[in-house]
N, CA, C and O atoms as a Tinker XYZ file with bonds, in Angstrom:
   276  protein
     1  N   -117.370000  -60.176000   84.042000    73     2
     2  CA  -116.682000  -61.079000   83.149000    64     1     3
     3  C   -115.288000  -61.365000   83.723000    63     2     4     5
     4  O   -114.566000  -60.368000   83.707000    81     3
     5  N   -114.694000  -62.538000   84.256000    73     3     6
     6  CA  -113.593000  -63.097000   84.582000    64     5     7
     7  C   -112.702000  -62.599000   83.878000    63     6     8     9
     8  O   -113.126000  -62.454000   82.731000    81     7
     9  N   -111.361000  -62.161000   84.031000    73     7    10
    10  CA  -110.314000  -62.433000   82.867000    64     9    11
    11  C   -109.365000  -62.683000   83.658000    63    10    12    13
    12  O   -109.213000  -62.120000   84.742000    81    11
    13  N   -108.454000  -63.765000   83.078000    73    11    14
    14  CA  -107.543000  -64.817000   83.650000    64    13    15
    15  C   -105.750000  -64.301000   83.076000    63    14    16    17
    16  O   -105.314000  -64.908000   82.097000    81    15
    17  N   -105.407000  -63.890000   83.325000    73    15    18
    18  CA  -103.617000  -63.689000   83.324000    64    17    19
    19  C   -102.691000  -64.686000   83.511000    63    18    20    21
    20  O   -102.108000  -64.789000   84.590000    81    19
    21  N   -102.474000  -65.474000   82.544000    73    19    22
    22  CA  -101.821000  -66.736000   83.020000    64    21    23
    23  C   -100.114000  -66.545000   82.616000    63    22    24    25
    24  O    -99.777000  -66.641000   81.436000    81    23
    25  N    -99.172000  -66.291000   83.612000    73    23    26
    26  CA   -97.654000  -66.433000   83.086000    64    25    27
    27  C    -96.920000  -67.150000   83.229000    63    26    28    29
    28  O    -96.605000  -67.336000   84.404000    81    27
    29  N    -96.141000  -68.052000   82.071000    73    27    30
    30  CA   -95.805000  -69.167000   82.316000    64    29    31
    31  C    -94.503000  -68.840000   81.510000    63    30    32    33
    32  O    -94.403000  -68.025000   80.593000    81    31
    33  N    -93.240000  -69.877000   82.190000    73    31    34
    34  CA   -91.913000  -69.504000   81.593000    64    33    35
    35  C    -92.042000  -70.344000   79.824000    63    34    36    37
    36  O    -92.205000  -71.507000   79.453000    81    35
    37  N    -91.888000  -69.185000   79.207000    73    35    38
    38  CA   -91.786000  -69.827000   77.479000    64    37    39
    39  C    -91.214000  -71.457000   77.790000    63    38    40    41
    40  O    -91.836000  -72.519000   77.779000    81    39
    41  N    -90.252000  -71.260000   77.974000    73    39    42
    42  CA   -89.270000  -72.747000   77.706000    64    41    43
    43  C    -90.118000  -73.656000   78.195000    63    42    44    45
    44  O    -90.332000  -74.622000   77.463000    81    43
    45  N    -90.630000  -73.618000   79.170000    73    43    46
    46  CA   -91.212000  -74.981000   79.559000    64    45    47
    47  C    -92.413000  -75.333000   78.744000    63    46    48    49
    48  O    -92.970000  -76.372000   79.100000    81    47
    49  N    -92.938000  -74.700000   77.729000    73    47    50
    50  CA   -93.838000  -75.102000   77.097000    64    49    51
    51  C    -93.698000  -74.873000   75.161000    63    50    52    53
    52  O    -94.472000  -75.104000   74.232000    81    51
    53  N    -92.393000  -74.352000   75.249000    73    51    54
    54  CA   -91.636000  -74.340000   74.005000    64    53    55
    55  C    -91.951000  -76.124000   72.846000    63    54    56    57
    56  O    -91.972000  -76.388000   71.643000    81    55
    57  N    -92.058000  -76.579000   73.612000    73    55    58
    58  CA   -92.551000  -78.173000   72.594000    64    57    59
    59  C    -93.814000  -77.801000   72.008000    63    58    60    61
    60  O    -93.951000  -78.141000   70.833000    81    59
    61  N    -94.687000  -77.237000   72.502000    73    59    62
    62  CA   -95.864000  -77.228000   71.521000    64    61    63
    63  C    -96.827000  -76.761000   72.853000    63    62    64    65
    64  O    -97.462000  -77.423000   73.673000    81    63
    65  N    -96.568000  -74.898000   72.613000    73    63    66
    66  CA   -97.195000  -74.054000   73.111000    64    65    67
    67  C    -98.614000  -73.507000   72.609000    63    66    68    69
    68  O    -99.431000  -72.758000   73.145000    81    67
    69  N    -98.591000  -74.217000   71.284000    73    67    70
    70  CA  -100.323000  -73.712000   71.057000    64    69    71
    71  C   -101.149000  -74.963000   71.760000    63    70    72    73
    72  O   -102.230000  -74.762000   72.315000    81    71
    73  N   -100.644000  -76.049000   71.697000    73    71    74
    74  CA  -101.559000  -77.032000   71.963000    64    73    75
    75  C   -101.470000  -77.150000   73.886000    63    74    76    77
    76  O   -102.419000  -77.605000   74.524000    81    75
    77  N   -100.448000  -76.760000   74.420000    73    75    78
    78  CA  -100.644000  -76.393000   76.000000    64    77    79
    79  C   -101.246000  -75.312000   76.405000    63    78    80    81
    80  O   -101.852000  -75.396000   77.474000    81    79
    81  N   -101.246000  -73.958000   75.644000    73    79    82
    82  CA  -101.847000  -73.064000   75.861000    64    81    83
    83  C   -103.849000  -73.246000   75.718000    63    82    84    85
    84  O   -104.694000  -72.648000   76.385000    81    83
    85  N   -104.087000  -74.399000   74.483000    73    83    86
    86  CA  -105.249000  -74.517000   74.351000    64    85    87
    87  C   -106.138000  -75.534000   75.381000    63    86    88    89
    88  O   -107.353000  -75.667000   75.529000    81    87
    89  N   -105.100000  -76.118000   75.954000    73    87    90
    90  CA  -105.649000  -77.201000   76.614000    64    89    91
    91  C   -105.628000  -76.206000   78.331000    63    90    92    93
    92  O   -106.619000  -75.822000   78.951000    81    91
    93  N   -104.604000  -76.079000   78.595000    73    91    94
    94  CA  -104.742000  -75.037000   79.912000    64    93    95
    95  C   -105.600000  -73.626000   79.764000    63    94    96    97
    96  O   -105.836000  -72.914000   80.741000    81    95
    97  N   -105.935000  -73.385000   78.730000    73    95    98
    98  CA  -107.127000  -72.534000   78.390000    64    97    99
    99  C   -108.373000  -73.194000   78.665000    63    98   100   101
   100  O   -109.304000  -72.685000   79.289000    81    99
   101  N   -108.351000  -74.342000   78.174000    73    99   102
   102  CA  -109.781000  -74.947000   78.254000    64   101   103
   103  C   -110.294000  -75.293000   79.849000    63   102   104   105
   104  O   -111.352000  -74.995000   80.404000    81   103
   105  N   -109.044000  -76.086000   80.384000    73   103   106
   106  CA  -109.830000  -76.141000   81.469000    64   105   107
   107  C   -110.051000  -75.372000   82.716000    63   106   108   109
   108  O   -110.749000  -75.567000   83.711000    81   107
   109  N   -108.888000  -74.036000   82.191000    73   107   110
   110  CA  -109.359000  -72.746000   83.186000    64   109   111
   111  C   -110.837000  -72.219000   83.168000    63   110   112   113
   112  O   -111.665000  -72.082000   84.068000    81   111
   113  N   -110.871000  -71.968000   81.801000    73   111   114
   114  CA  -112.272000  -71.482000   81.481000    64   113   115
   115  C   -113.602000  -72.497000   82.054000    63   114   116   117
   116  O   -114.708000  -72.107000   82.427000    81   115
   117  N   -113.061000  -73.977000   81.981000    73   115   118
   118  CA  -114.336000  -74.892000   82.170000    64   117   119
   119  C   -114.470000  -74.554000   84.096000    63   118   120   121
   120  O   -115.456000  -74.100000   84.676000    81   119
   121  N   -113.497000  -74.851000   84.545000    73   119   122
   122  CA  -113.032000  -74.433000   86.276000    64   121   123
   123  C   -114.331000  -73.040000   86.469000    63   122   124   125
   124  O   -115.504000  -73.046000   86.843000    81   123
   125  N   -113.410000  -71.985000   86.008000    73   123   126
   126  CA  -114.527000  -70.784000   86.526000    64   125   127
   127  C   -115.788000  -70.417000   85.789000    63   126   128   129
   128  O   -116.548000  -69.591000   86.295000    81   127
   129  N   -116.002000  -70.853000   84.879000    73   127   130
   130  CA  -117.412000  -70.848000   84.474000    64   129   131
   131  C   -118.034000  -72.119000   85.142000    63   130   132   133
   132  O   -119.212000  -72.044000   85.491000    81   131
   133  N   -117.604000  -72.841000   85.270000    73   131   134
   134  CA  -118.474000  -73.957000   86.520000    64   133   135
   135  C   -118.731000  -72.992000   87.975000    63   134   136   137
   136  O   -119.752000  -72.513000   88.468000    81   135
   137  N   -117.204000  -72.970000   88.402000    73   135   138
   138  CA  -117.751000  -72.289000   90.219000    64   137   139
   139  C   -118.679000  -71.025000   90.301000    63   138   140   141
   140  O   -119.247000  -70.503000   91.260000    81   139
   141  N   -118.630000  -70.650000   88.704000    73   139   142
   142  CA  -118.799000  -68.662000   89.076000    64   141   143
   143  C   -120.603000  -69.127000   88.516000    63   142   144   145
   144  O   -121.577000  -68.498000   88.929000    81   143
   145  N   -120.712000  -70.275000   87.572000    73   143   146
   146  CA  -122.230000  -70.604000   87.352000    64   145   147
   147  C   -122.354000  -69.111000   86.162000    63   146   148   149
   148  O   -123.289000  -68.323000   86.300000    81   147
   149  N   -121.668000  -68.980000   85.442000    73   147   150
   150  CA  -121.475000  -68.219000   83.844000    64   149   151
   151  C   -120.923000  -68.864000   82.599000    63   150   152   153
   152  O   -119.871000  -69.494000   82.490000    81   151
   153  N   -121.717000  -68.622000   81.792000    73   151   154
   154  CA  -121.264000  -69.507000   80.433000    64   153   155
   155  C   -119.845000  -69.217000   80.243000    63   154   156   157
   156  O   -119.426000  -68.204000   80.804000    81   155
   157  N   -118.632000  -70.253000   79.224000    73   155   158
   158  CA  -117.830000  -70.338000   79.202000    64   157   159
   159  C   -117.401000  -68.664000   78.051000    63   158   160   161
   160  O   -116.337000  -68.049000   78.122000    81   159
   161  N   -118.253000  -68.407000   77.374000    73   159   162
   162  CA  -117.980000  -67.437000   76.554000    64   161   163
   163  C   -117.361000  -65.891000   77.294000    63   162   164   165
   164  O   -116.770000  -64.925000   76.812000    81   163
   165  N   -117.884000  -66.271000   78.837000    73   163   166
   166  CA  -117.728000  -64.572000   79.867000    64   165   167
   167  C   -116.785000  -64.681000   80.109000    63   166   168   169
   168  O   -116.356000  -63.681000   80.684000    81   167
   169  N   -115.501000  -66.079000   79.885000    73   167   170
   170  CA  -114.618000  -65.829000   80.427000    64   169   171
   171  C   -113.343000  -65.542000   79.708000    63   170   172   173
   172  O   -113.175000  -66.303000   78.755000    81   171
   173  N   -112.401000  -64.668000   79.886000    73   171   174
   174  CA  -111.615000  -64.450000   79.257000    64   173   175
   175  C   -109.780000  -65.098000   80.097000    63   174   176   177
   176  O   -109.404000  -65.120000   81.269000    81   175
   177  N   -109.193000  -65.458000   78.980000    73   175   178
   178  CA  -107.860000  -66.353000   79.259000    64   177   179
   179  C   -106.734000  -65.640000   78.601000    63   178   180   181
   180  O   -106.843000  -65.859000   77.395000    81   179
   181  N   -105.425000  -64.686000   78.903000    73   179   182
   182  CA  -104.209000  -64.602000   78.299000    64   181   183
   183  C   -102.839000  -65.255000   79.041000    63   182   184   185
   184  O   -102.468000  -65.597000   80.164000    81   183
   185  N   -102.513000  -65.216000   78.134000    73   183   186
   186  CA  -100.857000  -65.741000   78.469000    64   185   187
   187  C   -100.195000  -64.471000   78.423000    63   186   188   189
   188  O   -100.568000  -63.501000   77.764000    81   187
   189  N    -99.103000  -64.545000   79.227000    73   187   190
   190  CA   -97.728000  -63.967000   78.911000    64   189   191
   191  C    -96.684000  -64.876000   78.962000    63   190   192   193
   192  O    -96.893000  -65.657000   79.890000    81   191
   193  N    -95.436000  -65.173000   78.252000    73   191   194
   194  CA   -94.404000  -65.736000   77.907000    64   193   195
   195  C    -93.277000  -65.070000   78.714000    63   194   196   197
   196  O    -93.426000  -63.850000   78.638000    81   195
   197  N    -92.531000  -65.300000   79.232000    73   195   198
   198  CA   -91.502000  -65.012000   80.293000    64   197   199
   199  C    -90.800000  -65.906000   80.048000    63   198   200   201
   200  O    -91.164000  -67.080000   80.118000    81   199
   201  N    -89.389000  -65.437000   79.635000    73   199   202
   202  CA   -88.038000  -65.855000   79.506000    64   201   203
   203  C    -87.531000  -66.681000   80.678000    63   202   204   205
   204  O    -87.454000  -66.004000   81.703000    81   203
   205  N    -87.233000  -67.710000   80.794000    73   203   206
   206  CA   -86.408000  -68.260000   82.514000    64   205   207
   207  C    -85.381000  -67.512000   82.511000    63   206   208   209
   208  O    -84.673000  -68.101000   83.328000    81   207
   209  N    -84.785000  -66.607000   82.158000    73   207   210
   210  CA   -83.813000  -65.999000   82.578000    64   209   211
   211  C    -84.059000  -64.488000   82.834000    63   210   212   213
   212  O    -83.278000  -63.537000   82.866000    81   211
   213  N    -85.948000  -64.617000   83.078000    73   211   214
   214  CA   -86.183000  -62.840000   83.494000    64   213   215
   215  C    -87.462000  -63.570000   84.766000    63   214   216   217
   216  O    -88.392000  -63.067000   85.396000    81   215
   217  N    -86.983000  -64.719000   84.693000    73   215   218
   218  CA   -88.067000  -65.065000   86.095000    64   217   219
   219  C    -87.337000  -65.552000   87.297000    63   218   220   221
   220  O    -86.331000  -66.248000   87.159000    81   219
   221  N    -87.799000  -65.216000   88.482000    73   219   222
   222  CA   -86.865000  -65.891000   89.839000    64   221   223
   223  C    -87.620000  -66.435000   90.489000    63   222   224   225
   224  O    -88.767000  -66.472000   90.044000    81   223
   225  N    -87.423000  -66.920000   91.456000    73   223   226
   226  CA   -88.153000  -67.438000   92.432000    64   225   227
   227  C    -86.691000  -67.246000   93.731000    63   226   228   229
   228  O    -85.530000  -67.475000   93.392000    81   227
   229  N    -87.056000  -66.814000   95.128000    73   227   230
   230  CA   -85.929000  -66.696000   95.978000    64   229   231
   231  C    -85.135000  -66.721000   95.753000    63   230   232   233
   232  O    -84.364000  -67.571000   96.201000    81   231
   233  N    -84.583000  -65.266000   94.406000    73   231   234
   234  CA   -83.981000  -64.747000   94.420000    64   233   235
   235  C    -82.751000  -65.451000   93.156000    63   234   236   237
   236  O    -81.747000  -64.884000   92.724000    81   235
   237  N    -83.330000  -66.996000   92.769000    73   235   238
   238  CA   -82.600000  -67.453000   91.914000    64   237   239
   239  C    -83.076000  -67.699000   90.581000    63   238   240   241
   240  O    -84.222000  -68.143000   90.512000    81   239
   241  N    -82.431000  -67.503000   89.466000    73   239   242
   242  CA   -83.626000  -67.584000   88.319000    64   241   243
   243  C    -84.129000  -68.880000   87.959000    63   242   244   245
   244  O    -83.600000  -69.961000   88.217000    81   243
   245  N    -85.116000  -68.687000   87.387000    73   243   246
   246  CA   -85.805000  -70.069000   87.162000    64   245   247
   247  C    -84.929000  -71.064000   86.194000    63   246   248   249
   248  O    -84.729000  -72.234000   86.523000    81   247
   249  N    -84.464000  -70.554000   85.077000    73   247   250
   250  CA   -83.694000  -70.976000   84.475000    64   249   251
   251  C    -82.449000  -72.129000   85.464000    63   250   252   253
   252  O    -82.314000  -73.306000   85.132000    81   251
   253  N    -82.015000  -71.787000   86.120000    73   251   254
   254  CA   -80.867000  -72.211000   87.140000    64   253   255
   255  C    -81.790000  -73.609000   87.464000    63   254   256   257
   256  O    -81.608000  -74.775000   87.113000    81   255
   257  N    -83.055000  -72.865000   88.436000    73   255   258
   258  CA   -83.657000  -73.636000   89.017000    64   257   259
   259  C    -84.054000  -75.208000   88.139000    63   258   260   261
   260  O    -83.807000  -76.388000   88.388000    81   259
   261  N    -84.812000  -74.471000   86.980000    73   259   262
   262  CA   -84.562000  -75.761000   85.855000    64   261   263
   263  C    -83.420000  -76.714000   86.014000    63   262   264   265
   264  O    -83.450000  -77.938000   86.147000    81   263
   265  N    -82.631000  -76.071000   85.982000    73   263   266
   266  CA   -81.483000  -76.890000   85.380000    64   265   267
   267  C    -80.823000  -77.696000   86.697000    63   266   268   269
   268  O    -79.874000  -78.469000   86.564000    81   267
   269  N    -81.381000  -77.444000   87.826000    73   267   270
   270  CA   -81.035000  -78.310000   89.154000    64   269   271
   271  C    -82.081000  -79.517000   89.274000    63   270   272   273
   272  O    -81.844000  -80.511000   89.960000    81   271
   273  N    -83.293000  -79.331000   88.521000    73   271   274
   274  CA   -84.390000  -80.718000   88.405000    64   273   275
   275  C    -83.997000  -81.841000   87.540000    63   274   276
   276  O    -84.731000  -82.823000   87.432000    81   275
């Protein structure tokens, strides 16, 4: 049975995190129950929520990084 760990910085999906979480749920699950050829029910999907100001990327936090796009 698959299970999927998905971590994504809160803020960027702070507008309406149930309805991104359900939709990037859906088509993870549709993805590997297609390649793996297992019904969608074997597969399992969580989130974790991460603060941009407890995530980095080279060494700078994401938060920052945000705020330079």
């Amino acid at each position: 049975m698959p299970f999927v760990n998905i971590r994504i910085v809160k803020q960027v999906i702070e507008h309406d995190p149930e309805g991104i979480k359900a939709k990037v749920n859906e088509d993870v699950t549709a993805s590997i129950a297609a390649a793996a050829g297992i019904p969608a029910e074997n597969v399992w999907v969580t989130f974790d929520e991460v603060d941009e100001t407890d995530w980095f990327s080279g060494g700078v936090r994401v938060k920052e990084l945000r705020a330079q796009s």
